[in-house]
N, C-alpha and C positions, 0 to 999 in steps of 0.2 A: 504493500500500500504506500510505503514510502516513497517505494522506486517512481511511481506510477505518479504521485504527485508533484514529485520532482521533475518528471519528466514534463509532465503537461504545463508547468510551469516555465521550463524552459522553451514549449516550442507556442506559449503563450509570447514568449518576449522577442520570438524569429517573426511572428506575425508582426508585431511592433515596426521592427527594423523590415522586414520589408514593403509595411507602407510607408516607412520614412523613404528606402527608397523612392517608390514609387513619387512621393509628391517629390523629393528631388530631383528626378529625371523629366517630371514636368514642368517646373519650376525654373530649372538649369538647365538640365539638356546635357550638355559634353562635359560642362563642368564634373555632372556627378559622376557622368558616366565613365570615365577616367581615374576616377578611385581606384589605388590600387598599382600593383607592379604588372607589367605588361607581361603576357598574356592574360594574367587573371586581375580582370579587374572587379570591382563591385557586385556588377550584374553575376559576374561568374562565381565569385564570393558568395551570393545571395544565394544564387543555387545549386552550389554544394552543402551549405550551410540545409537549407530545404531540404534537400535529398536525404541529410543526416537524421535532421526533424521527422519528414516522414516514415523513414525507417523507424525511428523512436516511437511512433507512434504506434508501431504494428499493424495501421490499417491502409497501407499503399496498396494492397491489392484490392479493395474495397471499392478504388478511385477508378478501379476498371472494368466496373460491372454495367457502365451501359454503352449503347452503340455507338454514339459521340466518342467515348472515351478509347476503344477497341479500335475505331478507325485511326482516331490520331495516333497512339501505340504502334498500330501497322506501319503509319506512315514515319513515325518515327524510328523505327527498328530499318524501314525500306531506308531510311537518308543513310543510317549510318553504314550500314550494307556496304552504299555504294560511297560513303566518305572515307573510311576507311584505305581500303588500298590505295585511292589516290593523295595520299598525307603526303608521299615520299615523292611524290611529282609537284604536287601543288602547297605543300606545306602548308603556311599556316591559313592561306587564301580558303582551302578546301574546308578547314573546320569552322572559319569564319561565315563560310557561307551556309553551312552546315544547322547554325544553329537557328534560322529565319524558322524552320520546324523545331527542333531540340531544346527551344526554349519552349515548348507549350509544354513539357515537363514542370513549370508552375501551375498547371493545371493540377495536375496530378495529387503535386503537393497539398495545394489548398484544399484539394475536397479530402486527401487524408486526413489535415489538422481538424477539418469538421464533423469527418464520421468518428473522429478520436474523443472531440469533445461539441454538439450538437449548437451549445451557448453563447460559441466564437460566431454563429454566423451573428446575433445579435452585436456581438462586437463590431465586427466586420464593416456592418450597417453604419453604427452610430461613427466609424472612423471614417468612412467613406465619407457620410455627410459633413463632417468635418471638410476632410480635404476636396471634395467640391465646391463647397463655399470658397473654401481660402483659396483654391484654385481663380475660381471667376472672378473672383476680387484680386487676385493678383496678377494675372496674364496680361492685361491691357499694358502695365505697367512694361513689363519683361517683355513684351511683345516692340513698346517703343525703346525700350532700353538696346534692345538686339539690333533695330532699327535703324535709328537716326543716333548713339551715341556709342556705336559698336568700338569705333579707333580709342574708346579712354574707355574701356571694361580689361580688367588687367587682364594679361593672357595665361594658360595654362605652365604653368613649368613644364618643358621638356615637351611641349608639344606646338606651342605657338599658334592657339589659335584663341581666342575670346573665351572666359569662363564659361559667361552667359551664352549658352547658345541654342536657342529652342524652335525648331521648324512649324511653322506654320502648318502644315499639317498633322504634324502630333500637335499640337496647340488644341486642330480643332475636332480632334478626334476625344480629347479630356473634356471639351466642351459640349462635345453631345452626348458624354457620360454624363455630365453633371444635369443636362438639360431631361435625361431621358431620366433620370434619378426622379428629378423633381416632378415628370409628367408620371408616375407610377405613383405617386402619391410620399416618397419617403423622403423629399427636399420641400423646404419651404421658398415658394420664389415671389420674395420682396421687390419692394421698387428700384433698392440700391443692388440689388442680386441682377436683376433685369435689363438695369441702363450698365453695369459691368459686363455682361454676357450678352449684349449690345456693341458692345466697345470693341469684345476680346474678336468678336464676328465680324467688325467691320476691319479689321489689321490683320485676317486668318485669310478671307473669302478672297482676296486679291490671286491664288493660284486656286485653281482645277480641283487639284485633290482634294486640299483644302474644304472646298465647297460641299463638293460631294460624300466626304467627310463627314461632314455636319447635316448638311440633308436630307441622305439618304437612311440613316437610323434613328432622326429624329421623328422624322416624316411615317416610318414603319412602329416603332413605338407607338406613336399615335393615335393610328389608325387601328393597330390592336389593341390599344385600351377603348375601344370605340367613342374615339373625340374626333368623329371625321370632320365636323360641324363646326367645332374649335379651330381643328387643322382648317378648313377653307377661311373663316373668319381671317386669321393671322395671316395669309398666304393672299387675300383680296388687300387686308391695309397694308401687307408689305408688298404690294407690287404697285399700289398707289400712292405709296412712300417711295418707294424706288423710281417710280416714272417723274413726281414732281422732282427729286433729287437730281435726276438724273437732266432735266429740262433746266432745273436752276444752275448746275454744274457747267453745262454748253453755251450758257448763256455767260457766263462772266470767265472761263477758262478754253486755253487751247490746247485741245485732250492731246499729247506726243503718244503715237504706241512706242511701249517697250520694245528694245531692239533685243533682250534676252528674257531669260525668265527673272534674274537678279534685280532687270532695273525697273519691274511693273510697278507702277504706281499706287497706292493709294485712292482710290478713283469707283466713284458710280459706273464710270463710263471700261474700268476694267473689269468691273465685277459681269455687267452685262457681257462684256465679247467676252469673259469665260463662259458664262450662260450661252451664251450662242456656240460656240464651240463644241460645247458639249453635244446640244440637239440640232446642227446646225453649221452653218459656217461663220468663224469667227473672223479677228485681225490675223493679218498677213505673220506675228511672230507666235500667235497661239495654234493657230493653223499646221506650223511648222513642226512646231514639237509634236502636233497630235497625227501629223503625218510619219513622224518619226517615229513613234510608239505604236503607230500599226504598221508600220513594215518592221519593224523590229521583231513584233510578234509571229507576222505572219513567218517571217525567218525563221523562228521556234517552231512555231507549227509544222510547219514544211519540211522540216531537218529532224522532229522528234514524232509527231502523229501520223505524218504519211512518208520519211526519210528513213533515213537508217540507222538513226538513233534512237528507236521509240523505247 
């Protein structure tokens, strides 16, 4: 009984540190994720640390009793399959890329620490809500800090690049966690929660991903908690918001397109030609990239589903 409370105890306080993680890698970005002596940083600390926890826990095999969990398992047994042998060709590139799957082994972890102890999801809850608030309320900030004062954020030791460093697309991928939190009913969203998560959308939506990002799982959320009614409400005054914006913007500015993805602006008038892009045709450097990203694929496809790599 001892052992056993000890235990739960300790992998009480891994949950801890990996939502510290967690808000630090959103928060910061390379900063956090740089912790640590190369190869093994933070993230990779995090999860062997995990791996130990759930072992401790005795219930990792638990974590693999449904079909979600059985498929990833496969597909994670499949990556290392084939990561393995090429370590000695491609070094450390092959394990690097290796873990885009090998990380959902937090999956794993977390549902062990909750069939171990059923009361951490209530934790869970109440830290999330935590760090979605502090999330929304802070990103607008780190989002201009990355922005427009990046040359004076001191840089990494040994690595030279801005502590602060956090992509607009993970940005806005924390931002439809926090938005989908509060539309299930387990976030409270205030007026100051609102025009922040306002803020953190108008300095996220400037790229692609970004957008769709945030759209596409809010928008699904939504509609399965059945607030279609809601959903059109906000989707009519925001595009009635967006058109006067967009009419007032043309009218006192002259829109430059970006000549990369680096130097998009800020802008009504870029958020649309992403939207256009998307279902449609956009500007002449948005266009570009998304011609690049389908022949890049179809390359894939071509070389792995109907070539001779499949």
């Amino acid at each position: 009984m001892i052992y056993e409370a000890s235990s739960s105890r300790v992998n009480d306080r891994y949950l801890t540190l990996l939502m510290a993680v967690l808000l630090g890698y959103a928060l910061i970005g390379k900063g956090v994720a740089y912790l640590g002596v190369g190869p093994i940083f933070i993230g990779e600390i995090s999860y062997l640390l995990g791996l130990a926890a759930a072992l401790k826990s005795r219930c990792i095999f638990a974590s693999l009793t449904s079909l979600p969990s059985i498929v990833l398992a496969a597909m994670m047994a499949w990556v290392l399959f084939r990561t393995v042998p090429f370590v000695d060709t491609y070094g450390f590139d092959a394990l690097r890329d290796s873990v885009v799957i090998m990380y959902g082994g937090f999956a794993f972890i977390v549902v062990a620490l909750l069939v171990e102890d059923p009361q951490r999801l209530e934790t869970l809850l109440n830290s999330y809500r935590i760090f979605a608030t502090a999330f929304v309320m802070a990103i607008p900030f780190v989002l201009l800090i990355d922005r427009y004062l990046r040359d004076h954020v001191p840089l990494f030791p040994g690595y030279g690049f801005p502590i602060i460093e956090v992509r607009t697309g993970e940005a806005a991928v924390h931002l439809a966690g926090a938005a989908i939190f509060s539309i299930v009913g387990f976030g409270k969203i205030t007026k100051a929660w609102l025009a922040m998560m306002i803020a953190g959308l108008v300095l996220v939506v400037v790229g692609r991903a970004a957008l769709l990002a945030f759209v596409v799982p809010v928008a699904v959320a939504t509609i399965m908690r059945g607030k279609l009614r809601e959903l059109a409400k906000v989707v009519a005054v925001g595009l009635i918001g967006l058109g006067a914006a967009y009419a007032f913007e043309a009218s006192i500015v002259d829109y430059q397109e970006a000549t990369n993805s680096e130097t998009r602006t800020i802008s009504v008038e870029q958020v649309v030609e992403n939207a256009e892009s998307i279902v449609g045709y956009g500007g002449e450097q948005t266009e570009s990239t998304k011609k690049w990203r389908l022949d890049w694929w179809s390359i894939i496809i071509a070389d792995t589903v109907y070539g001779p790599d499949f």
